[in-house]
mmCIF file as gemmi writes it, N, C-alpha and C atoms, coordinates in Angstrom:
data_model
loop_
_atom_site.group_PDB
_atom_site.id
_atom_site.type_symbol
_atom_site.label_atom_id
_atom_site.label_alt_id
_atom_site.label_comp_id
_atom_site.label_asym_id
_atom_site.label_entity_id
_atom_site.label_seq_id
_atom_site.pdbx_PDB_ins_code
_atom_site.Cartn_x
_atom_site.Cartn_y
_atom_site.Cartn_z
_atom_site.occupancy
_atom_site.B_iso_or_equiv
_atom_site.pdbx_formal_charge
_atom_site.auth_seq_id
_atom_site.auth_asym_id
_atom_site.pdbx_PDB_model_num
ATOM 1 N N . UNK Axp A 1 ? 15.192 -7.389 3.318 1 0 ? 1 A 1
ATOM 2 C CA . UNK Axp A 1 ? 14.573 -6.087 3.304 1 0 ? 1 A 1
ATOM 3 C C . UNK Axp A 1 ? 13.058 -6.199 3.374 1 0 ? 1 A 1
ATOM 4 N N . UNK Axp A 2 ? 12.577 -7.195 2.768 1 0 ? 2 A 1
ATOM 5 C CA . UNK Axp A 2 ? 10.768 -7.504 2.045 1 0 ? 2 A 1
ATOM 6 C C . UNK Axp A 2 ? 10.605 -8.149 3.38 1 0 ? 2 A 1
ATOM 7 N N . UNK Axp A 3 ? 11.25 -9.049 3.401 1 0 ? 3 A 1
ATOM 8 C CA . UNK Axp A 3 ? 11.287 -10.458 4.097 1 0 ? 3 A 1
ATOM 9 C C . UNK Axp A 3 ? 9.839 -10.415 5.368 1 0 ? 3 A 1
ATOM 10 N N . UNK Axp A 4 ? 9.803 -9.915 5.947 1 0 ? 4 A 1
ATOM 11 C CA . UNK Axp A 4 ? 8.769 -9.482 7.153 1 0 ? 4 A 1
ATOM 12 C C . UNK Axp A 4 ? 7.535 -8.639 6.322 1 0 ? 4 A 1
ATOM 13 N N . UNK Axp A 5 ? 7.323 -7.766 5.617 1 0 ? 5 A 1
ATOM 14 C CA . UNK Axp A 5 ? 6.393 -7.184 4.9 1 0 ? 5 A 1
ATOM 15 C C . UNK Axp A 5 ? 5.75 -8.252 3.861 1 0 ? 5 A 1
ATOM 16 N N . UNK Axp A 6 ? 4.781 -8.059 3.857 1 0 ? 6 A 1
ATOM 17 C CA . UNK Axp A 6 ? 3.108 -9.075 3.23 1 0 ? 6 A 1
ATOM 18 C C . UNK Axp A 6 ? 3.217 -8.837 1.367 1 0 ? 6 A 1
ATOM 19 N N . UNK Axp A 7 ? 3.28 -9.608 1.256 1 0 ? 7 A 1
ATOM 20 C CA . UNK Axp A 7 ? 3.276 -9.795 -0.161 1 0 ? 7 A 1
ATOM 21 C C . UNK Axp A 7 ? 1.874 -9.054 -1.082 1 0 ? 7 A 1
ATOM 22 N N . UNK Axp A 8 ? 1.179 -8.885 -0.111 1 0 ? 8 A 1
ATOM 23 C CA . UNK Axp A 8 ? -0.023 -8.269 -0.617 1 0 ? 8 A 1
ATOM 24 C C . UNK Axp A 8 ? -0.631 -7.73 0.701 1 0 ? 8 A 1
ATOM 25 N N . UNK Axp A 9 ? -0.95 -6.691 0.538 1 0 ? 9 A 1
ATOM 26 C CA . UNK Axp A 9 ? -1.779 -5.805 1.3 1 0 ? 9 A 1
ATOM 27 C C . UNK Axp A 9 ? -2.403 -4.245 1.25 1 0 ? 9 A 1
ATOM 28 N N . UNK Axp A 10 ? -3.654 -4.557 1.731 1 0 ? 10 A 1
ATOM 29 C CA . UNK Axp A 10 ? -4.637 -3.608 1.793 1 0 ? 10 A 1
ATOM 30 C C . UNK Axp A 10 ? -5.401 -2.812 2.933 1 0 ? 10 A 1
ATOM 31 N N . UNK Axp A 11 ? -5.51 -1.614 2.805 1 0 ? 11 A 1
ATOM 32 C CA . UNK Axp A 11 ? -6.005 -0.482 3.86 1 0 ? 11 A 1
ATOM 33 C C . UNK Axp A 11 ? -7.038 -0.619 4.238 1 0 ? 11 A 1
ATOM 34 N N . UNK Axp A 12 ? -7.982 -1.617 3.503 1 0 ? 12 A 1
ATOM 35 C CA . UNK Axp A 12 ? -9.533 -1.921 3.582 1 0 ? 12 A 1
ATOM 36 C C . UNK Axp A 12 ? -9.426 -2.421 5.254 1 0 ? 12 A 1
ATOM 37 N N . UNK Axp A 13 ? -10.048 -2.279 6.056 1 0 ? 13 A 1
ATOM 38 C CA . UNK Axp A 13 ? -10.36 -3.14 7.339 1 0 ? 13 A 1
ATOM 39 C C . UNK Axp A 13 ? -11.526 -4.534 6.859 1 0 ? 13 A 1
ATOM 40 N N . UNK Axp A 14 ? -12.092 -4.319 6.177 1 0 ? 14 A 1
ATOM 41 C CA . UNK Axp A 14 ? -12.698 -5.485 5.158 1 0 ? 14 A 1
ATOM 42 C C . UNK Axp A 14 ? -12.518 -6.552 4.501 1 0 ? 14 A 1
ATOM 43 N N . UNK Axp A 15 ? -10.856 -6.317 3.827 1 0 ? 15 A 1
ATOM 44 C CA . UNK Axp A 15 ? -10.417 -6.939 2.937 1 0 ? 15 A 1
ATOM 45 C C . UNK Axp A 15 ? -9.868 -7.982 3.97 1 0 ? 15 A 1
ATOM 46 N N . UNK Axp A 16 ? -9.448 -9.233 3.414 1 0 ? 16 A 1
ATOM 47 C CA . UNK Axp A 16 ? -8.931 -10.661 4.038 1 0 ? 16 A 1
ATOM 48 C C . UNK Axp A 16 ? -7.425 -10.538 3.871 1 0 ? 16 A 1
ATOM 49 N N . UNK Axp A 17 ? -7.02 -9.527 2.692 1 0 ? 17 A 1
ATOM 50 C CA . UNK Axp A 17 ? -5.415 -8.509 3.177 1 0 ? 17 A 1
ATOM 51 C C . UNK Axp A 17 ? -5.483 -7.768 4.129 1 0 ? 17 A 1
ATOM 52 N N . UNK Axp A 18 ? -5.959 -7.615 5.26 1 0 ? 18 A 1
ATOM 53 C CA . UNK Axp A 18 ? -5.816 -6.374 5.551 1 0 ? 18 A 1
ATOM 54 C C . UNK Axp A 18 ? -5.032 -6.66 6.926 1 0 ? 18 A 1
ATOM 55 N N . UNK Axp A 19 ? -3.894 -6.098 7.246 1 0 ? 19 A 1
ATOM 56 C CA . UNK Axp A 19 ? -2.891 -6.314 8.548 1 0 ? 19 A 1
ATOM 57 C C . UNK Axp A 19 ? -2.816 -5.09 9.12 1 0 ? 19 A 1
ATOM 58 N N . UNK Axp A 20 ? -3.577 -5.029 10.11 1 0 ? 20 A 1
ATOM 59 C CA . UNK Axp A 20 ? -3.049 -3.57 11.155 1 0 ? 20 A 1
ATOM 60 C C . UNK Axp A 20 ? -1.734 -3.597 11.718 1 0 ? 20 A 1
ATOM 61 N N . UNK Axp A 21 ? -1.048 -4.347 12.104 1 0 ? 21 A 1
ATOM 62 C CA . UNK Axp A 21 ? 0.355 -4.725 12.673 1 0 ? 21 A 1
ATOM 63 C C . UNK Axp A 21 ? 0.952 -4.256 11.404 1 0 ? 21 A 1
ATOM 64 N N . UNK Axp A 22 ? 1.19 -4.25 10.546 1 0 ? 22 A 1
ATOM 65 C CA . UNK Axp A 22 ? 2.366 -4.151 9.155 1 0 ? 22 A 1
ATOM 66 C C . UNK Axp A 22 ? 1.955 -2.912 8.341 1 0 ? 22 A 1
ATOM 67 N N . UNK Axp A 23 ? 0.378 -2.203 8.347 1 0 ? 23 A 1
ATOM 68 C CA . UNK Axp A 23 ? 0.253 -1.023 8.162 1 0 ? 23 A 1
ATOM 69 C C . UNK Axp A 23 ? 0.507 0.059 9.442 1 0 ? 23 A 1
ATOM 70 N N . UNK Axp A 24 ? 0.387 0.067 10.501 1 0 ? 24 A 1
ATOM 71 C CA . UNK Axp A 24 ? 1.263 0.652 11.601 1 0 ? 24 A 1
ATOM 72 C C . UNK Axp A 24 ? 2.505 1.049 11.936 1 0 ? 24 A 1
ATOM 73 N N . UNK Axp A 25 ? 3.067 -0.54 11.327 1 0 ? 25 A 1
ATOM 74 C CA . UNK Axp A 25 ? 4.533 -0.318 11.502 1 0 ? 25 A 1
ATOM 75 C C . UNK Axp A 25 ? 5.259 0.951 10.023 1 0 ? 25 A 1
ATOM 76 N N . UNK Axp A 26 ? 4.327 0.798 9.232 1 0 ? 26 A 1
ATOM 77 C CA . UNK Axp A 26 ? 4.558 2.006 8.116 1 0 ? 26 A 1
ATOM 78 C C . UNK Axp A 26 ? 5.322 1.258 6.942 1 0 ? 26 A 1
ATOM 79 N N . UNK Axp A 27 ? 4.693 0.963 5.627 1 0 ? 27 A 1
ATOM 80 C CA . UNK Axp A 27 ? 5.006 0.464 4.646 1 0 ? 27 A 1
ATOM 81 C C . UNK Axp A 27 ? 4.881 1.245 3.356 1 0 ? 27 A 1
ATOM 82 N N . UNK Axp A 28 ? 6.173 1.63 2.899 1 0 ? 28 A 1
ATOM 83 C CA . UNK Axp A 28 ? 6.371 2.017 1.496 1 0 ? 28 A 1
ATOM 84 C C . UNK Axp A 28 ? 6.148 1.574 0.364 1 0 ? 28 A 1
ATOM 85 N N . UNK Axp A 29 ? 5.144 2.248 -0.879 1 0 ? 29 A 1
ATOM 86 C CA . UNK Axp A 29 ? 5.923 1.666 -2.078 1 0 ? 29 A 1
ATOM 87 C C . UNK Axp A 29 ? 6.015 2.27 -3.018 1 0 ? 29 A 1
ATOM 88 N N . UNK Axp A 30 ? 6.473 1.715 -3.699 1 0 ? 30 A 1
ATOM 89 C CA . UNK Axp A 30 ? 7.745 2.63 -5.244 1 0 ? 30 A 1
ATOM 90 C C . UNK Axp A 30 ? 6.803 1.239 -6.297 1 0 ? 30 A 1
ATOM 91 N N . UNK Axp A 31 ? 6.206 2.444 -7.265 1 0 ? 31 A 1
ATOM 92 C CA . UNK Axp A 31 ? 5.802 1.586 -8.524 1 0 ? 31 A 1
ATOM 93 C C . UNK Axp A 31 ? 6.593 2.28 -9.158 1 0 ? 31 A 1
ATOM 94 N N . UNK Axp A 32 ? 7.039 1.534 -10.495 1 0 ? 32 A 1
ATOM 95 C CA . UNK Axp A 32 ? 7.146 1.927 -11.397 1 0 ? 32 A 1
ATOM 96 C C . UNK Axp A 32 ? 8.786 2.72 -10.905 1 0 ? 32 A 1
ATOM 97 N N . UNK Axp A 33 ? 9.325 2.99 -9.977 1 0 ? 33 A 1
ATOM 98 C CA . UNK Axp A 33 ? 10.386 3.534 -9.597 1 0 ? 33 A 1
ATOM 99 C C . UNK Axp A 33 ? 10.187 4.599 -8.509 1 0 ? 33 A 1
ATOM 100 N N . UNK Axp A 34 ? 8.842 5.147 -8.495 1 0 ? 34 A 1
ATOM 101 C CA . UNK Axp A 34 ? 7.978 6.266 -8.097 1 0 ? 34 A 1
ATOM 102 C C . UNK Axp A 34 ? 7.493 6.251 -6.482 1 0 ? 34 A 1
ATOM 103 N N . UNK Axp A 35 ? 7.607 6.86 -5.485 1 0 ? 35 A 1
ATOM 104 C CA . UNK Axp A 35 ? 7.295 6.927 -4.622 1 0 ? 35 A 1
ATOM 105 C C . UNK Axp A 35 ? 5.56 6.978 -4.517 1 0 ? 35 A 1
ATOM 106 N N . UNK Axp A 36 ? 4.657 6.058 -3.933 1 0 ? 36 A 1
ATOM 107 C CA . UNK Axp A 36 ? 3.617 6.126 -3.971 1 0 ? 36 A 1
ATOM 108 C C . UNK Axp A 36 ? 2.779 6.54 -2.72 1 0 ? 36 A 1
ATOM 109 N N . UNK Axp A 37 ? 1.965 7.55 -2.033 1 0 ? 37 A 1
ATOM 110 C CA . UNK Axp A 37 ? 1.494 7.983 -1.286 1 0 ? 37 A 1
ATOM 111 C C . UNK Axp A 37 ? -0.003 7.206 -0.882 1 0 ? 37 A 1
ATOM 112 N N . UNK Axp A 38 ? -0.493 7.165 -2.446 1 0 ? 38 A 1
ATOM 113 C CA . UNK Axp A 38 ? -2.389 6.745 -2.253 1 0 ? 38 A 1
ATOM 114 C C . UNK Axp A 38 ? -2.231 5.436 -2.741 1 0 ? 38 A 1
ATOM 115 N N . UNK Axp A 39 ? -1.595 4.329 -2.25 1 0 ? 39 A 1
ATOM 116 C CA . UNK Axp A 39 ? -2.209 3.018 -2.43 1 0 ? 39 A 1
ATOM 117 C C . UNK Axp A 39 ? -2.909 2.97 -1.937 1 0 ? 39 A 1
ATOM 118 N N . UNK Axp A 40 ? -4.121 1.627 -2.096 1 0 ? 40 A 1
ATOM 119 C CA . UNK Axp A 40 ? -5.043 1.037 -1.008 1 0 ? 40 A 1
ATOM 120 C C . UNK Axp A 40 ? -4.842 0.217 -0.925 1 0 ? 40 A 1
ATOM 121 N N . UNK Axp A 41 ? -4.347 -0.986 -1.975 1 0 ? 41 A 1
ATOM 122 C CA . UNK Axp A 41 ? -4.031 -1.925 -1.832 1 0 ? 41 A 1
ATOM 123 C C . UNK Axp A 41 ? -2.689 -2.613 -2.724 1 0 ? 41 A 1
ATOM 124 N N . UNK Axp A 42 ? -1.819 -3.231 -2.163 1 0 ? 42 A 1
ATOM 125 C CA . UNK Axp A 42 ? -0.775 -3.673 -3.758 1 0 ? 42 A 1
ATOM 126 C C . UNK Axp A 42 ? -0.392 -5.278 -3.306 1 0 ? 42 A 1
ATOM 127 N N . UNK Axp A 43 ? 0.429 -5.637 -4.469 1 0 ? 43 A 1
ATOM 128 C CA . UNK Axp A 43 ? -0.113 -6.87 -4.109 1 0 ? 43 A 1
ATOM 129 C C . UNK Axp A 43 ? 1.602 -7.265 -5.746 1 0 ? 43 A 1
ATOM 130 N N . UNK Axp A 44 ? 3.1 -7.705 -4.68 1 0 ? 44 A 1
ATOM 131 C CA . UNK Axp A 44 ? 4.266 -7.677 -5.432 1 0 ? 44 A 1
ATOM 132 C C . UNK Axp A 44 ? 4.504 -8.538 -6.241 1 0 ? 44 A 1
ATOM 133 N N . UNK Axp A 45 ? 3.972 -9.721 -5.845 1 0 ? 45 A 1
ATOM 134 C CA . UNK Axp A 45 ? 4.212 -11.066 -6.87 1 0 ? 45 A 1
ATOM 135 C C . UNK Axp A 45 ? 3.508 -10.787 -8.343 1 0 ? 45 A 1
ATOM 136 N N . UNK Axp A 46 ? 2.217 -10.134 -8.21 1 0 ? 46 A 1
ATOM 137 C CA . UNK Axp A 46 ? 1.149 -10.062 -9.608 1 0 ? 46 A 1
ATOM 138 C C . UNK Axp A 46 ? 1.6 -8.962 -10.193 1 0 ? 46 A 1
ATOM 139 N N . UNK Axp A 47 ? 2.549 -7.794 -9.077 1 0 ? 47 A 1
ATOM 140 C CA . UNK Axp A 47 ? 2.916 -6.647 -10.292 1 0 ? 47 A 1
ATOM 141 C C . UNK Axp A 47 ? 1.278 -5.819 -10.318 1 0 ? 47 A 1
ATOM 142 N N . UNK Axp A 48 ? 0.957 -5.182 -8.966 1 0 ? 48 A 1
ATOM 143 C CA . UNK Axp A 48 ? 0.092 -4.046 -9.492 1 0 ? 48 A 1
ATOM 144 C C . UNK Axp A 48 ? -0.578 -3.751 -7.728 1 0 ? 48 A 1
ATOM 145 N N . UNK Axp A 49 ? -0.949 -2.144 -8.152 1 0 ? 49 A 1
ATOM 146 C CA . UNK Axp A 49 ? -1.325 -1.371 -7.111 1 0 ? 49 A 1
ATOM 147 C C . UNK Axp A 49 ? -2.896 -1.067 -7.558 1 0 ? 49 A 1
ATOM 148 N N . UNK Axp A 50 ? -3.547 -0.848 -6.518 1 0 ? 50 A 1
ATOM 149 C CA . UNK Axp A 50 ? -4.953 -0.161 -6.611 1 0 ? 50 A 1
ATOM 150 C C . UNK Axp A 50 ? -4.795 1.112 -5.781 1 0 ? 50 A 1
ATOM 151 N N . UNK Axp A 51 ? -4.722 2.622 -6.788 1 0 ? 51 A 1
ATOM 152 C CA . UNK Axp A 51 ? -5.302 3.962 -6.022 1 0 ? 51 A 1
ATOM 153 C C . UNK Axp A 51 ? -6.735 4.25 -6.438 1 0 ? 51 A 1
ATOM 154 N N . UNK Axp A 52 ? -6.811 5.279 -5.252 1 0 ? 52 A 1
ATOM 155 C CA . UNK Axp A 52 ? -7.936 5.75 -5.305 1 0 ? 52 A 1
ATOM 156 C C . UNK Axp A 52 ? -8.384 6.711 -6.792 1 0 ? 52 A 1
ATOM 157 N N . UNK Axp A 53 ? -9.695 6.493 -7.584 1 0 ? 53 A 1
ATOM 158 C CA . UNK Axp A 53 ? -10.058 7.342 -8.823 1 0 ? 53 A 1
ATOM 159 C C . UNK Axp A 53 ? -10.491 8.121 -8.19 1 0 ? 53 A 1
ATOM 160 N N . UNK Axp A 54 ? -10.228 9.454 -8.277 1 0 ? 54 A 1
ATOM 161 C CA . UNK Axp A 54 ? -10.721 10.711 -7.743 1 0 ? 54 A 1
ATOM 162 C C . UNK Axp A 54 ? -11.604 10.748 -6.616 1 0 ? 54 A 1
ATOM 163 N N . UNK Axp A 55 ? -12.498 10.895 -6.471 1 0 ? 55 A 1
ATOM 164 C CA . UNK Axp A 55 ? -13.237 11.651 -5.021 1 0 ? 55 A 1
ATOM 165 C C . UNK Axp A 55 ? -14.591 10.312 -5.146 1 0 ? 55 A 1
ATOM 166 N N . UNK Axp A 56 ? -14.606 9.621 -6.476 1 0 ? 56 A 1
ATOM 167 C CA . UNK Axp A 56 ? -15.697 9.054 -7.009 1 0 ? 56 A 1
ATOM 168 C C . UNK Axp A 56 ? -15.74 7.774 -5.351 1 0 ? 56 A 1
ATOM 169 N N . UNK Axp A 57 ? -17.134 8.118 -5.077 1 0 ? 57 A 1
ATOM 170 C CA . UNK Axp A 57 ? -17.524 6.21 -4.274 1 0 ? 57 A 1
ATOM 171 C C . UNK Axp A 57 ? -18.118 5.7 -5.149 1 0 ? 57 A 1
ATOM 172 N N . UNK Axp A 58 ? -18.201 4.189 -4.232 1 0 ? 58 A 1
ATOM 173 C CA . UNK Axp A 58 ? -19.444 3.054 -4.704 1 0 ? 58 A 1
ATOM 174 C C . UNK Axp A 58 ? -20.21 3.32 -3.62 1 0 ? 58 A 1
ATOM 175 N N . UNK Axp A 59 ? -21.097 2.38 -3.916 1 0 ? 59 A 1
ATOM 176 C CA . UNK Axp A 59 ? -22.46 2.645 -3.385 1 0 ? 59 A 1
ATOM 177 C C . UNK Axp A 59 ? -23.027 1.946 -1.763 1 0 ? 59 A 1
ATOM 178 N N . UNK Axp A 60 ? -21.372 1.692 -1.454 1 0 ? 60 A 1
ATOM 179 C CA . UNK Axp A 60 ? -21.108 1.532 -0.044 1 0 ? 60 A 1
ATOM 180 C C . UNK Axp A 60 ? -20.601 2.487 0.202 1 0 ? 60 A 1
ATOM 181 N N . UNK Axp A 61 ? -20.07 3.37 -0.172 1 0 ? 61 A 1
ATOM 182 C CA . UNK Axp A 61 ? -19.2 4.71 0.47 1 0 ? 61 A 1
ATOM 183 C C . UNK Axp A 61 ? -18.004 4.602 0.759 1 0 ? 61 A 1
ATOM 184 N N . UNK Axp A 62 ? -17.232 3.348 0.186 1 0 ? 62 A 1
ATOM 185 C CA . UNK Axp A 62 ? -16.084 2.986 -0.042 1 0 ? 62 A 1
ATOM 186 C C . UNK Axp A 62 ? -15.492 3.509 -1.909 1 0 ? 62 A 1
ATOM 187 N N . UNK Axp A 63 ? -14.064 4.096 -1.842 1 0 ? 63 A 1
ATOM 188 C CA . UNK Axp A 63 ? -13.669 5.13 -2.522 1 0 ? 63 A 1
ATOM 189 C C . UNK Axp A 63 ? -13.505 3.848 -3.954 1 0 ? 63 A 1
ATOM 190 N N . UNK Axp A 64 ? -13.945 4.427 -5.058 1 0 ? 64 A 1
ATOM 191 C CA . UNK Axp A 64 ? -13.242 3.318 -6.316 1 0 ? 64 A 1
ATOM 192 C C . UNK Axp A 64 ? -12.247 3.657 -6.002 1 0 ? 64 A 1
ATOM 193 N N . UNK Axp A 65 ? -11.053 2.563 -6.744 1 0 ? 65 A 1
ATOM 194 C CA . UNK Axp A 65 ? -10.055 2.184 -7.2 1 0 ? 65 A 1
ATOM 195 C C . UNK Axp A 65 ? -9.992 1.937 -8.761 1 0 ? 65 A 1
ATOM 196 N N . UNK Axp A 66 ? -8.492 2.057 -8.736 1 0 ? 66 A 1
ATOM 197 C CA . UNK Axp A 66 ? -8.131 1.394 -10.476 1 0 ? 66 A 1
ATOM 198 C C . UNK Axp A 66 ? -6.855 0.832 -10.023 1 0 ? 66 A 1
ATOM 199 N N . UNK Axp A 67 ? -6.76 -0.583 -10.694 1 0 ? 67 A 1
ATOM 200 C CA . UNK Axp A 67 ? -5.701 -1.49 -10.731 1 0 ? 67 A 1
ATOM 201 C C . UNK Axp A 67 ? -4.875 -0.745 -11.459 1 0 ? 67 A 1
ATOM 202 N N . UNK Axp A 68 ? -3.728 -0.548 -11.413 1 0 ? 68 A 1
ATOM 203 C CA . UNK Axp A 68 ? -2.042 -0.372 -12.381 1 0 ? 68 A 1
ATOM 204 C C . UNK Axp A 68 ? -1.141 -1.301 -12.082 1 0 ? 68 A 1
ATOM 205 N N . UNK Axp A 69 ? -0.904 -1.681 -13.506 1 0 ? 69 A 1
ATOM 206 C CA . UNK Axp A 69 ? 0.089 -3.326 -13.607 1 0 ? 69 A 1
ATOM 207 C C . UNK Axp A 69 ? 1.595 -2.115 -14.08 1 0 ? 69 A 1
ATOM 208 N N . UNK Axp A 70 ? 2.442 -3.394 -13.164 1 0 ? 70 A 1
ATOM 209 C CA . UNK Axp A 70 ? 3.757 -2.395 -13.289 1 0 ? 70 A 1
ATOM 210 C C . UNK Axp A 70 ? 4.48 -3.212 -12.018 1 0 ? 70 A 1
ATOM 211 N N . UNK Axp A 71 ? 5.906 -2.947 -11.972 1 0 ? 71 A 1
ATOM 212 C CA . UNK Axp A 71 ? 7.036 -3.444 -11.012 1 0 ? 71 A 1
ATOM 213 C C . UNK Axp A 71 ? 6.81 -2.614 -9.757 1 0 ? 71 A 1
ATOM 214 N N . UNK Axp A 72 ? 6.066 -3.428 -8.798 1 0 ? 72 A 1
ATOM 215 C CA . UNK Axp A 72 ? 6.343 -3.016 -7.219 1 0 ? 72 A 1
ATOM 216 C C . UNK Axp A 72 ? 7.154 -3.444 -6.593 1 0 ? 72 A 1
ATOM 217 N N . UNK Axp A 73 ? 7.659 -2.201 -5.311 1 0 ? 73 A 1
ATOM 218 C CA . UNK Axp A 73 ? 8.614 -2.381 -4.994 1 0 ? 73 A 1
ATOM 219 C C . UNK Axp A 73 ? 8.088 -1.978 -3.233 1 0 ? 73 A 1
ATOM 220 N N . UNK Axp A 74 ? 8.043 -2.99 -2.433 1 0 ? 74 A 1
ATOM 221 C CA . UNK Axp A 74 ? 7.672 -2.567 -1.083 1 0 ? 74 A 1
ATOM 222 C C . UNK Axp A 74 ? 8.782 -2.067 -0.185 1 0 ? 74 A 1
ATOM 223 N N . UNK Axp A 75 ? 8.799 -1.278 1.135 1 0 ? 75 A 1
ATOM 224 C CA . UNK Axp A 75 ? 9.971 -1.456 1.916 1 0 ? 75 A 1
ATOM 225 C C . UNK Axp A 75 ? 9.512 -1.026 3.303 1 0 ? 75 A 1
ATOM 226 N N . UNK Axp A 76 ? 9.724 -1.113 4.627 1 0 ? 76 A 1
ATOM 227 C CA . UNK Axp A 76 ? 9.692 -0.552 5.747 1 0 ? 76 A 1
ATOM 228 C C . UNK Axp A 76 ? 10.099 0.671 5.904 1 0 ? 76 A 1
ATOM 229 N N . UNK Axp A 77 ? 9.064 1.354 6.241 1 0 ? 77 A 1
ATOM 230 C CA . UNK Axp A 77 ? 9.308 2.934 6.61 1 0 ? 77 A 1
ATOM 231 C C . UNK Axp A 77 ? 9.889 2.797 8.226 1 0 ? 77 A 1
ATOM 232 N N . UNK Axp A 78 ? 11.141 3.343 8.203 1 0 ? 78 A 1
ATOM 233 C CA . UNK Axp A 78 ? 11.847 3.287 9.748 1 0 ? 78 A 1
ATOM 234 C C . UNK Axp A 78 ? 11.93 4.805 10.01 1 0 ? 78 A 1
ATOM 235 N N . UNK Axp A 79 ? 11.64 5.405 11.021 1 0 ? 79 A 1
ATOM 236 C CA . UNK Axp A 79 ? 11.956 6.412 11.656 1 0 ? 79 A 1
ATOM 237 C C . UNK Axp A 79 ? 13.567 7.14 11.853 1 0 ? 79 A 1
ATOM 238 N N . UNK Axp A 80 ? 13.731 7.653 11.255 1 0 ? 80 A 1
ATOM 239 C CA . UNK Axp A 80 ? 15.414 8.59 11.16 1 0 ? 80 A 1
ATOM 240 C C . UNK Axp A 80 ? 16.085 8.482 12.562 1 0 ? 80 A 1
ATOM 241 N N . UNK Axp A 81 ? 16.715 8.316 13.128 1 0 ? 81 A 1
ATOM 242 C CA . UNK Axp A 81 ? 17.288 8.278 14.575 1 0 ? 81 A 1
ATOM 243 C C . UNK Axp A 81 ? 17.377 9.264 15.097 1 0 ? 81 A 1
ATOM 244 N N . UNK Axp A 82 ? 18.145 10.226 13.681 1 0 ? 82 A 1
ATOM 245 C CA . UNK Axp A 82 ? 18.283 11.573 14.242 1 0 ? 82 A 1
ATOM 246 C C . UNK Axp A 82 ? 17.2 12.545 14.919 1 0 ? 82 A 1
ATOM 247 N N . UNK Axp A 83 ? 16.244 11.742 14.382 1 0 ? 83 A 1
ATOM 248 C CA . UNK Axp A 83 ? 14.835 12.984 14.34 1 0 ? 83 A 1
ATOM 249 C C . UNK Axp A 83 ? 14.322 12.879 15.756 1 0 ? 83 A 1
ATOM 250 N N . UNK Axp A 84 ? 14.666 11.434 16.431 1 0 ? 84 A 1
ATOM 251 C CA . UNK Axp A 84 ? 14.261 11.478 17.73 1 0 ? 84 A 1
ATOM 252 C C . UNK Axp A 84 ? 15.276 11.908 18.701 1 0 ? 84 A 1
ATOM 253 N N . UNK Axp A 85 ? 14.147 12.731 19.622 1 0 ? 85 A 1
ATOM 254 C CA . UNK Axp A 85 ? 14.736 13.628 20.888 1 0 ? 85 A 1
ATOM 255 C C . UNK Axp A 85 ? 14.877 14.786 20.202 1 0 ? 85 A 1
């Protein structure tokens, strides 16, 4: 299921995680059991996600984050069959 999806990865174009091929193809994740929308970055072996803290930047104009330690769970977002055509 994991097997092809990155053990760690991030939305940053910056970061030395960062895979356009495997964020394209559309990657899910479930912390905590929870469907997650605003990762930026997660990372399954260490057990933790970075979202965005409110609207707040740094002083590059890149958005803070806060680490949350907790059971991630990644998966491939596939397109419904039905939905096409």
């Amino acid at each position: 299921m994991t097997q092809d999806l990155p053990d760690r990865l991030s939305i940053d174009p910056d970061s030395p995680f960062y895979d356009e091929a495997a964020i394209g193809d559309g990657v899910g994740v479930r912390f905590k059991g929870e469907e997650k929308t605003n990762v930026e970055e997660y990372c399954v072996s260490e057990g933790w996600i970075r979202v965005q803290a409110g609207k707040a930047l740094d002083r590059k104009g890149k958005p803070l984050t806060i680490k949350l330690k907790g059971p991630v769970e990644i998966y491939r977002r596939t397109p419904n069959p039905s939905d096409a055509g």
